[in-house]
KOLTORVEX-823999 format. One record per residue: x, y, z negated of N, C-alpha, C in turn. Coordinates in steps of 0.2 Angstrom, whole numbers, plus 5000, padded with zeros to 4 digits. Layout:
# residues N
XYZXYZXYZ...
This chain:
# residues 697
508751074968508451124964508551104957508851134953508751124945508351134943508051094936507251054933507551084927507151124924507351084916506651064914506951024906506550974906506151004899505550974902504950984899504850924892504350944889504250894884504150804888503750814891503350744893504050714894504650744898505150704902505450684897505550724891506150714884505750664881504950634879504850574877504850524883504950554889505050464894505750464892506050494891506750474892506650444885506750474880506650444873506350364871505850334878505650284876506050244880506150254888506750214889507250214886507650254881507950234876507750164873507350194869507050134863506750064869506450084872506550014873506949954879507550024881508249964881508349944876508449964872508749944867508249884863507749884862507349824862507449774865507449774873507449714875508249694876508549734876509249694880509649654872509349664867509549634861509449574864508749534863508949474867509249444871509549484875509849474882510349454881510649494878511249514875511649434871511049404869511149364864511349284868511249304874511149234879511949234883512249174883512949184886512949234894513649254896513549284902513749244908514049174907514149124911513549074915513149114912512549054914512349084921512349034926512249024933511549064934511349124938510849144939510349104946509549134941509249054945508949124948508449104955508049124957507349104960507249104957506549084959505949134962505249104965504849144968504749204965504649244968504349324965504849344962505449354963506049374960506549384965506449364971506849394977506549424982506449474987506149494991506149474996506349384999506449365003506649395011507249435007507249485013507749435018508049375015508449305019507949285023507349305023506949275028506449335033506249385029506149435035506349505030506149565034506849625036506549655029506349625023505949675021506549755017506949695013507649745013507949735016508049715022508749685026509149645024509649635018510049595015509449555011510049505009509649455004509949474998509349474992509949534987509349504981509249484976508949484969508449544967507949564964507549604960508149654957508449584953508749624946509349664949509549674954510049714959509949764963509349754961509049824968509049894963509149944967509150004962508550044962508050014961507450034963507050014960506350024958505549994954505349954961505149894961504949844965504449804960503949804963503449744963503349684968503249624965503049574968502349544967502049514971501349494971501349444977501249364973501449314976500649304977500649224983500249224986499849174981500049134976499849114970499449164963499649224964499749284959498849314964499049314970498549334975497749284973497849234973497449184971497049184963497549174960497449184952496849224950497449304953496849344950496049374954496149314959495549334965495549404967496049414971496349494974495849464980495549494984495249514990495549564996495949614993496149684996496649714992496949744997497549804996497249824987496849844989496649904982496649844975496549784975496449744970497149734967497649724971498249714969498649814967498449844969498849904967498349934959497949904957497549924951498149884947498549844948498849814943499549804945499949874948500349874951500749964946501049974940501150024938501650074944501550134942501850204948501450194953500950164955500350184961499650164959499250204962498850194961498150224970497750184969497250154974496750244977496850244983496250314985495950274989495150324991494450294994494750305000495150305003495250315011494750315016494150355012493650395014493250305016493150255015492850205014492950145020493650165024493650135032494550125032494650125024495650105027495950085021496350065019496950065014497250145012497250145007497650225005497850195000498350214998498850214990499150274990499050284981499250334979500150314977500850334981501350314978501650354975501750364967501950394963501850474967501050464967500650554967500850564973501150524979501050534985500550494989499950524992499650494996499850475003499450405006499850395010499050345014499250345021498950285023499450245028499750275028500250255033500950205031501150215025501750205024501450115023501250085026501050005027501649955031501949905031502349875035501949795034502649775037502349665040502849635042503049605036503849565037504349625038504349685038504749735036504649805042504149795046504049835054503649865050503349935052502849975053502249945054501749975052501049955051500649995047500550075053500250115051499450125052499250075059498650095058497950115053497650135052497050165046496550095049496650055043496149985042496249945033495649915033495749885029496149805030496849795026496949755027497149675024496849615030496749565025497249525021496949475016497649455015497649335014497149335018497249285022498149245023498449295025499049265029499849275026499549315020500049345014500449295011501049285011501649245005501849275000501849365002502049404994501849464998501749504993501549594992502349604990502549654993502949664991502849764989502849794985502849874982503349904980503849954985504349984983504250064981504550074977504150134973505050194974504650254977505250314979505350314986505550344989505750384997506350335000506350315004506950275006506650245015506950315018506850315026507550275029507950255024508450215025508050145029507650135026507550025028506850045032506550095030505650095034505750175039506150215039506150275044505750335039505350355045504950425043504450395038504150465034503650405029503850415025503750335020503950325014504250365008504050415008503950485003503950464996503350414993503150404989503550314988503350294992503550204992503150184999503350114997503050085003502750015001502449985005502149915004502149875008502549815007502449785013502249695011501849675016501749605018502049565021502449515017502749465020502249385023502249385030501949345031502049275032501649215031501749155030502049135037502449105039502749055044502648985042502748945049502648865051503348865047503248795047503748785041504248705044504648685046504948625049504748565044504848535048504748455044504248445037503648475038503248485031502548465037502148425034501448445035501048475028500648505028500348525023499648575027499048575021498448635023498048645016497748705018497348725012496648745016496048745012495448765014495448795006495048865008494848905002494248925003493748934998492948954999492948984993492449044993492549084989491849114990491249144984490449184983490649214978490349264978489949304971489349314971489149354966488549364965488249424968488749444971488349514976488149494986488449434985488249414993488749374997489449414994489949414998490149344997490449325001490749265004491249255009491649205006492249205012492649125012492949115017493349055019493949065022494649015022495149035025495448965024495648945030496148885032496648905033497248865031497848865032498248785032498248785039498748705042499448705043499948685044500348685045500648605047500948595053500948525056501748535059502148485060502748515064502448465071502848495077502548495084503148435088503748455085504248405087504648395080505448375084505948365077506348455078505948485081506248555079506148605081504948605081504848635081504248625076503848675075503148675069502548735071502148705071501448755071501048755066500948815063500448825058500048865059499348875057498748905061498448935054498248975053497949025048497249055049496649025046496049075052495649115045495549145045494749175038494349205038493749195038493149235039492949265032492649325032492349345025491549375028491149395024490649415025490749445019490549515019490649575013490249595011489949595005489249625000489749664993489349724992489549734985488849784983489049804977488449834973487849874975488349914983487949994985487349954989487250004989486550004996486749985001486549955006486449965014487349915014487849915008488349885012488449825015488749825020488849755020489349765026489549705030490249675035490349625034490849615040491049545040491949545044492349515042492949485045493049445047493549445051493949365056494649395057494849335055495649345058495949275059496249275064496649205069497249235069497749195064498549205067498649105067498849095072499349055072499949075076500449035070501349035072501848965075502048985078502548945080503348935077503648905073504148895072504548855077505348905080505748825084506348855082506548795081507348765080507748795086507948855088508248855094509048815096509248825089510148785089510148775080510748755079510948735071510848765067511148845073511048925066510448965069510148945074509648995077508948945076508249005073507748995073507349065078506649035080506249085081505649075080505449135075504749135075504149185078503949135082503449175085502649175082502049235084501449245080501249275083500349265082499949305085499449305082499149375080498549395076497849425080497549415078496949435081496449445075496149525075495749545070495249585072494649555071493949575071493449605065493649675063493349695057492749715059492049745054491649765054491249785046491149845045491149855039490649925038490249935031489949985029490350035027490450095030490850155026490450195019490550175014490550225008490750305008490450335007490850385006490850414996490250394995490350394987489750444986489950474977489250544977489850604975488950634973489450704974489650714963489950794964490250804958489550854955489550854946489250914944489650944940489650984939490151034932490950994931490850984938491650944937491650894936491450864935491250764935490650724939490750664938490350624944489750624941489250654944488450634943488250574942488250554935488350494934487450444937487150494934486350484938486150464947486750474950486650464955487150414957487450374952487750314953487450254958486950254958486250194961486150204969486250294969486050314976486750314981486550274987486950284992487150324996487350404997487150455000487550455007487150395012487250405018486850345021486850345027486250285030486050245030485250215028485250155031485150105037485350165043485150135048485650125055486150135053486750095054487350135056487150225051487550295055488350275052488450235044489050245042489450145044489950185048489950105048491050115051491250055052491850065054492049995059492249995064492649935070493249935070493749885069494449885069494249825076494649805081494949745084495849755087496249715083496549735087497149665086497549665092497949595095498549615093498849585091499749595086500149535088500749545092501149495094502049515091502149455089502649455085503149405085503849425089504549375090504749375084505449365083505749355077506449295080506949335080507449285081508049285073508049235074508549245066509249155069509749235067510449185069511049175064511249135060511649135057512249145059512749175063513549175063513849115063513849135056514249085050513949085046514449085039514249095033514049155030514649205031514649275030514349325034513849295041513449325045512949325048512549335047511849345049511649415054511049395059510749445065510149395064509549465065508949445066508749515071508249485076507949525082507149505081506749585078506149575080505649615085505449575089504949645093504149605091503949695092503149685092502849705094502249705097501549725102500949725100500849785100500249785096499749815098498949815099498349845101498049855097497849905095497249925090496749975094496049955092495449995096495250005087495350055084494750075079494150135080493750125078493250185076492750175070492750245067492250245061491550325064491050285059490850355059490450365053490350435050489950415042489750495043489250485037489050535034489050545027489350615026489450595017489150675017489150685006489050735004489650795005489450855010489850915009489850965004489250975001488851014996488450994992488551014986487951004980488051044976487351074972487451124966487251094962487351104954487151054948486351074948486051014947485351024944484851014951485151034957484751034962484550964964483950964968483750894970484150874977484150934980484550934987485250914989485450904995486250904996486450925005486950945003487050955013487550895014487350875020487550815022488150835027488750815028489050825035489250735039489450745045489850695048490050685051490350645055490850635063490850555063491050555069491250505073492050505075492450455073492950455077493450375078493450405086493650315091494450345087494750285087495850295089495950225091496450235098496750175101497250185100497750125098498550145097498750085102499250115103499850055106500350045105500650005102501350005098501949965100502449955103502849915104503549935099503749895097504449885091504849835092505549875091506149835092506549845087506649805083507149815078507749755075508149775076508749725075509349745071509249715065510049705060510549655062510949675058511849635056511849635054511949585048512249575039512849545039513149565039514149545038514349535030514449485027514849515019515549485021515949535018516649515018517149535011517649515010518049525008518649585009518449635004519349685007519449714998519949674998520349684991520149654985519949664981519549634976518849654974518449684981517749714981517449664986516949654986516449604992515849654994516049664999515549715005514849685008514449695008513849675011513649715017513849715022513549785025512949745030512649805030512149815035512149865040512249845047511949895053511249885057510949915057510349905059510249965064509649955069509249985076508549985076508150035079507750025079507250075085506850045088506650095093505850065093505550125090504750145093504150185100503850145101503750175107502850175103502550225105501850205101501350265107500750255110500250275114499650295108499550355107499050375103498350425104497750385106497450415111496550425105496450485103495850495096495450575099494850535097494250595096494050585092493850645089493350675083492650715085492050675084491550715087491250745080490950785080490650815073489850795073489650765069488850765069488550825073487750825075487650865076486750865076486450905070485650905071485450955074484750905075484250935082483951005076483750995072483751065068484051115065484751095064484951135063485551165068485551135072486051145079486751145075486951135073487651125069487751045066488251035063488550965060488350965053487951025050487550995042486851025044486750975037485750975038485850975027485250975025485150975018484450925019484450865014484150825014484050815007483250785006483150774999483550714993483650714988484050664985483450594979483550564985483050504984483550444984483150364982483450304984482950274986483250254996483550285000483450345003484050405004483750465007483550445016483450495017482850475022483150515028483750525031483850555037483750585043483050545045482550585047482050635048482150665040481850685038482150765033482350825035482650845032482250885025482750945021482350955015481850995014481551035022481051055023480651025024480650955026480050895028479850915038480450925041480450915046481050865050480550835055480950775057481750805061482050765060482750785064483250745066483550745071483950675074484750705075485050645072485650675073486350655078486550675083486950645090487650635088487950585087488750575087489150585092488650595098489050605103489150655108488750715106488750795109489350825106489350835101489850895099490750855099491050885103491550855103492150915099492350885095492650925090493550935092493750865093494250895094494450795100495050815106495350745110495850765111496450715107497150705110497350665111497950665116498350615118499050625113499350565109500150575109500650515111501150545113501750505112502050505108502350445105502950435099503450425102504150445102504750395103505250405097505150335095505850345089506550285090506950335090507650295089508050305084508250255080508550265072508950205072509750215071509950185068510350205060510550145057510450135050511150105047511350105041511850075041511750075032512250015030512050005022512849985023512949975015513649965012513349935004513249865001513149854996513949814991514249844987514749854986514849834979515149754977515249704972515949744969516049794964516649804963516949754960516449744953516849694949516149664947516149604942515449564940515149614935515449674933514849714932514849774932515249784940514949854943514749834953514249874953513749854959513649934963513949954969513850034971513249994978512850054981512550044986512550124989512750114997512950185000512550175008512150215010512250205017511750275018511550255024510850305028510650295034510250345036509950315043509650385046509950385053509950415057509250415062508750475061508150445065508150505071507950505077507650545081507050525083506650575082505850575082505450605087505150585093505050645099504250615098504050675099503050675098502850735104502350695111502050765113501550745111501150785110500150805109499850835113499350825119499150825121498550855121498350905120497650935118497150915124496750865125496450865131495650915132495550945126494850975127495151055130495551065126495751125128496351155133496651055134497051105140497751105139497951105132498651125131499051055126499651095126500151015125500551055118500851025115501251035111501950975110502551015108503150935107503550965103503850905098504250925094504650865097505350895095505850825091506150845087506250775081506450815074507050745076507950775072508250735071508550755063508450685061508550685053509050625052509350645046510050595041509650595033509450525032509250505028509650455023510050495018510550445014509950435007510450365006510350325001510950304996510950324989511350264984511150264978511650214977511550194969512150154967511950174959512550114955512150084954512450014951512149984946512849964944512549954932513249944929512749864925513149814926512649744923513049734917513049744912513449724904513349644905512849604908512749534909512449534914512549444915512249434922511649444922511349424918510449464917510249514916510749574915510249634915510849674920510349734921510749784925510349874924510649904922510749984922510750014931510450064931510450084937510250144939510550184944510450254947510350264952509950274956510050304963509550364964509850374972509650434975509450424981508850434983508550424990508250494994508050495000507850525004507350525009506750545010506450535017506150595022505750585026505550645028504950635034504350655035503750665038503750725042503650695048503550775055502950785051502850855054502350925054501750855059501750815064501350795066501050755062501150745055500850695052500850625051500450595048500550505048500250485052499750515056499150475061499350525067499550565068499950575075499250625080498750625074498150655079498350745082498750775077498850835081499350885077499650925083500050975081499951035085499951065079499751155081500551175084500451245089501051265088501551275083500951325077501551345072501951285067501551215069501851155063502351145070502251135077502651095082503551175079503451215076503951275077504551245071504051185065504251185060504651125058505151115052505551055051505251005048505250945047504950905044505050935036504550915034504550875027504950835022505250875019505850815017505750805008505850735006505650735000506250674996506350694991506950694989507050654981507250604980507050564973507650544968507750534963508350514958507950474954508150424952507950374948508250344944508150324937508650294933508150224929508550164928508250124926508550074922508250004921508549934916508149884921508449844920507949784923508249714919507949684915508249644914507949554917508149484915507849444915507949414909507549424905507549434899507449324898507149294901507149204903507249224910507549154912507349114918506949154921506249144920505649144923505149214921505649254915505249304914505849384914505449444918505949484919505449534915505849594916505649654915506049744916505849774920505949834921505449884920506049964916505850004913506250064918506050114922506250164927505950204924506350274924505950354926506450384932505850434936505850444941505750524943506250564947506050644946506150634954505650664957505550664963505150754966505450764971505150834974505250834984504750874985504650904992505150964994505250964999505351035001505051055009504851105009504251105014504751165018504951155025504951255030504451265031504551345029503751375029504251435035503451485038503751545041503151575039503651665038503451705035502851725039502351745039501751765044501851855044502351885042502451955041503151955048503651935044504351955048504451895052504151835053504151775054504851735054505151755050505951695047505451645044506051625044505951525041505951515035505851475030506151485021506151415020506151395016506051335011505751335005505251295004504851304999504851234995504751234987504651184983503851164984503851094986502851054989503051044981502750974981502450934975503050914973503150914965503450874962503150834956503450764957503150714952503650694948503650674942504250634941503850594933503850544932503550504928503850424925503550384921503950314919503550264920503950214921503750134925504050084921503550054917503650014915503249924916503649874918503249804922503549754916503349724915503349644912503049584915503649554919503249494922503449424920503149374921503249304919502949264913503249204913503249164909503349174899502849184896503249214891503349134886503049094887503349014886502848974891502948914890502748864894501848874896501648894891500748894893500548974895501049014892500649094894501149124898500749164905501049214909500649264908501149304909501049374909501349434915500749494916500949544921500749574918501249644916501349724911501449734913500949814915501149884918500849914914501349984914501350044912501550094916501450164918501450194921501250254918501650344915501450394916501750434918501350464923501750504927501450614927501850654928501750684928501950764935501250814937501650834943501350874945501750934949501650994951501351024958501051064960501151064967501551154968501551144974501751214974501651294974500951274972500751344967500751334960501051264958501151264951500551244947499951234950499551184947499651104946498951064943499251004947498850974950499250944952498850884958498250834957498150824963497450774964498050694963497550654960497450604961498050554957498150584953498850564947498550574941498250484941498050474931498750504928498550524921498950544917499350484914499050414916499250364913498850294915499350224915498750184917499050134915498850084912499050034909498749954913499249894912498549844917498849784913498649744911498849684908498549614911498649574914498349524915498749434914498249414908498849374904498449314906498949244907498349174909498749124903498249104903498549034897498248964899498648914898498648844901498648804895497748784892497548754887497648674889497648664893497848594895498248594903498348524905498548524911498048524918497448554916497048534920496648584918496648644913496048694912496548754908496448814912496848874908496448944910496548974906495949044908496349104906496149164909496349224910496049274908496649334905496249404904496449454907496149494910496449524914495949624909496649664909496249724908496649784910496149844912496449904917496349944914496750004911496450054909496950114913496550154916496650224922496550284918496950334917497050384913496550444919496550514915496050564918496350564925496150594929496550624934496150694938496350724943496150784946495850744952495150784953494950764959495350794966495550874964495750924971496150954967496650964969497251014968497151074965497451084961497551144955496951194955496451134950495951124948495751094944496151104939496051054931495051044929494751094933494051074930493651034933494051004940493650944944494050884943493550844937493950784934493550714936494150664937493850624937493950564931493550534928493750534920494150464920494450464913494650394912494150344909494450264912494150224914494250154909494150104908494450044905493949984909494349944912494049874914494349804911493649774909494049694906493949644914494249624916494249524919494249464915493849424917494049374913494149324921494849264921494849204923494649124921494449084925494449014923494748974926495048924926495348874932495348804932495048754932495148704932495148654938495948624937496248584940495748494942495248494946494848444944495148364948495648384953495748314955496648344958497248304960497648344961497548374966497148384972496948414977496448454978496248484973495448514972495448534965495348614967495348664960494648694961494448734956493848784958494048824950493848894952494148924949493448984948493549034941492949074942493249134939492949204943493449254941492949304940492849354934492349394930492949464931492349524935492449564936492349634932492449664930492049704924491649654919491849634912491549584910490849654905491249714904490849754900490449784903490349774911489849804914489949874915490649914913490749994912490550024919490250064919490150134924490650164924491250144928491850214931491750234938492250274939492550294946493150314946493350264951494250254953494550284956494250324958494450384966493950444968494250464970493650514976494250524980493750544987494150554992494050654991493550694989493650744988492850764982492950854981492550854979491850814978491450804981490650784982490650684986491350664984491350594986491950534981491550544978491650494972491550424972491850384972491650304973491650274967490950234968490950214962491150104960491450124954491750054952491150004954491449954954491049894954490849864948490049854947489849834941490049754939489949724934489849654930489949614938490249594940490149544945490649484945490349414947490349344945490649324953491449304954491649264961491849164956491649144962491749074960492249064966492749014966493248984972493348914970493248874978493948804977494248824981494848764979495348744986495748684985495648654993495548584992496248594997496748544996497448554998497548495003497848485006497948415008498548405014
């Protein structure tokens, strides 16, 4: 569909202009002979797992990619998903109703689009980062490498493995001043001359500002690495996680903004109604075979059990000025069961005076998806809301007439389904060296998608199967070996069933998936060794089938369009100061032509550290998050813009023993960085003081 172009796109265009042309001056200035280095957080280590499937450079990808190393993870005292995507430009952090990981990817939400070493990992949880080597954050639609999904981008976890001939461990301890507390060990021993175990364990204990929160984590992975032959390795893993935590749901809204008066109050229980359980066992092979030289195969499968359930109660209703509010809430179990097989081939050859890199890949999901939804229900008012008075703490038993009332999680059964997943996708890639500065990338990926839904309250079934062709490409034009120009074109696409698989009505099981469609243009350069920079804008759109409800044909309609500019500066800017710059403004429609929830108009993050000696360096870290919409095409339900300072400290006290002190809100500001809808607003985190060591050995 043809766009034309609005103001906002003519000045992002205008400023990727100006500031190509700014940076690649220097670029320009550095000979083009010089051997390119690579170092950590500038390849995607996809040589070691499937995250791109080939082994390929940052500055070669046609695509905005972030990196977030387990050093970078440490630094800036990241604890969670959410910590790392505040300082991550083109995405931004949703309340996942207080019980999971949600990111916003360039104005697409998601909880699903999660991976681990490059496999799927859609469960709704929150997830640890104990066992993390690197964050990896790809930003645009590309159901070429990760399947159905990834509409907006994706995130993936690469996880640490045993390591040969190495011994080494770390012990980390970590307080603040709200309660919380955490530890984590990480060993690493070799077992013979060609095998290695490394054991990874962490417990957290969780406090923060609100009322009533609290939780506790545990996670146990230990790995095995074995040398099976010269060219073959396999790494085996096994996770085990035990969460338990307090759900928030946040407050309510007045005249379109967050009741800031009731910041203090926590509107839902203290007596143990809001709360969330994840346990679940993750088993993980990993065969990786070298050929030759020019050939590589890797085989992983996985196994996975998750038992989750949350249950909460939030605000449904509120009028300005009233003392009162209606409360609603539910209960709901989800067991999944996941087995995954996915196996590439990386070939590079020679045909003519072009070097081909190809990739074929497979892939086959099996998944058991078994969820109830029960709906609160009070003894007074015989239905799932009650109105209750607005106190610190309100009083649940007590509603706003001042008669007692009880409320059961487990009579009203709202909705029980069974589903099965089966997917099988295979894929193919063609990354194409024409000359040393031209780079084409071509391929796609074939998915078949089969889902029944099994209505079990009422009896009845539903089944789709959706088969989709997902292409991908790009150029890239490199004037020098450190910088490169670049364009591509991606695709993906989400069944009518959803990202959590809980249900399909007839009239969605009737309809085609979701397809979303992106073009992107960019620079990336590495402007040093050790410090890069990319500068992308990005026009991205849905197309929804719709059926008429009059003559019932089919149509196609334009969903959400976003398209906005991404700008990142990372590294070393000289020997004592690093630096992490984002920018990010984006802008977007939905398909009645308002705009959307949940897309700052702009967000900026800087987080700079300087090294005053060889033994003491400190940090600043600052975020600042532009207005956004709480609810779709609703310009007067705002959620306002925001600014937070960080400060760092670090001191190196012995060469095995650091302790470090990390200041969160140093201004003390009163924001809110999300809602999950009108009346649930979550509130920032005040002034809060984390202290860490970590003793190496």
């Amino acid at each position: 569909m043809e766009h034309s172009l609005n103001t906002q796109t003519i000045v992002n265009l205008q400023i990727i202009g100006l500031l190509s042309i700014l940076f690649i001056i220097p670029v320009l200035a550095v000979e083009d002979d010089i051997e390119e280095v690579v170092v950590k957080g500038k390849v995607l280590y996809a040589d070691q797992v499937n995250a791109l499937k080939t082994p390929i450079a940052v500055l070669n990808v046609p695509q905005s990619v972030s990196i977030i190393t387990d050093e970078d993870i440490r630094k800036q005292g990241f604890r969670q998903i959410e910590d790392i995507i505040r300082y991550t430009p083109g995405v931004n952090a949703s309340q996942g109703e207080g019980h999971r990981d949600s990111v916003v990817f360039r104005g697409i939400r998601s909880t699903a689009d999660f991976f681990q070493d490059g496999i799927r990992d859609d469960v709704q949880y929150h997830r640890s980062l104990y066992n993390v080597e690197q964050i990896e954050i790809l930003r645009g639609p590309n159901a070429l490498l990760f399947g159905r999904g990834g509409a907006g981008g994706a995130l993936n976890r690469v996880t640490k493995k045993a390591v040969f001939a190495d011994s080494f461990g770390a012990i980390d301890f970590g307080f603040d001043d709200f309660g919380a507390t955490d530890i984590a060990l990480d060993y690493n021993i070799p077992s013979s001359s060609n095998s290695a175990i490394r054991l990874m364990i962490h417990g957290d204990v969780l406090k923060n500002h609100r009322d009533f929160y609290d939780g506790d984590r545990l996670g146990i992975n230990p790995t095995l690495a074995i040398q099976v032959s010269d060219r073959t390795t396999l790494d085996l893993a096994y996770e085990y996680a035990d969460h338990e935590r307090y759900v928030d749901r946040g407050i309510p809204t007045e005249n379109g903004k967050p009741v800031k008066r009731f910041s203090n109050i926590t509107f839902s229980d203290s007596k143990g109604g809001n709360f969330s359980l994840l346990e679940a066992d993750i088993f993980r092979a990993t065969l990786s075979t070298d050929y030759s030289n020019t050939t590589k195969g890797n085989l992983a499968i996985i196994s996975s059990e998750f038992k989750k359930m949350y249950q909460n109660y939030y605000v449904a209703e509120y009028s300005a000025g009233e003392s009162v509010v209606t409360v609603d809430g539910y209960k709901d179990p989800t067991e999944r069961d996941n087995t995954i097989i996915s196996a590439n081939l990386i070939n590079e050859l020679e045909i003519g005076s072009t070097t081909h890199t190809l990739l074929f890949g497979v892939e086959v999901i099996d998944t058991f998806n078994k969820n109830e939804r029960y709906d609160a229900y009070w003894s007074t008012s015989m239905s799932d809301t009650e109105t209750f008075n607005i106190k610190r703490p309100i009083n649940f038993l007590l509603n706003s007439s001042g008669f007692s009332t009880i409320n059961d999680f487990n009579t009203d059964l709202n909705s029980q389904t069974q589903s099965e997943i089966e997917v099988t996708s295979f894929f193919f890639q063609d990354q194409i060296d024409v000359s040393k500065y031209l780079k084409l990338l071509i391929g796609g990926r074939h998915d078949n998608f089969n889902i029944t839904v099994k209505d079990l309250k009422n009896g009845t079934a539903q089944a789709r199967e959706d088969t989709e062709f997902s292409p991908r490409a790009g150029i890239i034009f490199k004037p020098i070996e450190k910088a490169s120009f670049y364009f591509s074109y991606s695709e993906s696409f989400l069944p009518r069933s959803g990202e959590q698989f809980k249900s399909l009505s007839p009239i969605s099981a009737a309809l085609d998936p979701d397809i979303f469609e992106s073009s992107e243009i960019g620079i990336k350069m590495d402007v040093s060794d050790n410090l890069n920079f990319t500068l992308a804008y990005f026009d991205s759109e849905q197309l929804i089938a719709a059926r008429d409800s009059m003559s019932g044909e089919t149509s196609e309609i334009v969903g959400l369009q976003v398209d906005g500019l991404e700008l990142e500066v990372k590294g070393e800017i000289n020997n004592r100061m690093n630096v992490v710059f984002g920018y990010s403004s984006l802008d977007g429609r939905t398909f009645k032509g308002g705009e959307p929830r949940e897309i700052p108009d702009s967000t900026l993050s800087l987080f700079a550290t300087y090294e005053v000696s060889d033994n003491f360096s400190w940090a600043l870290g600052y975020i600042q998050q532009g207005e956004s919409n709480i609810a779709n095409d609703n310009p007067d339900l705002i959620l306002p813009k925001f600014t937070r300072v960080d400060l760092g400290a670090y001191y190196q006290m012995t060469s095995d023993f650091s302790i470090q002190i990390n200041i969160e809100n140093l201004m003390d500001e009163l924001y809110f960085p999300h809602s999950h809808s009108t009346h649930q607003v979550s509130v920032g985190e005040p002034l809060n003081i984390r202290v860490s060591a970590r003793k190496t050995f």
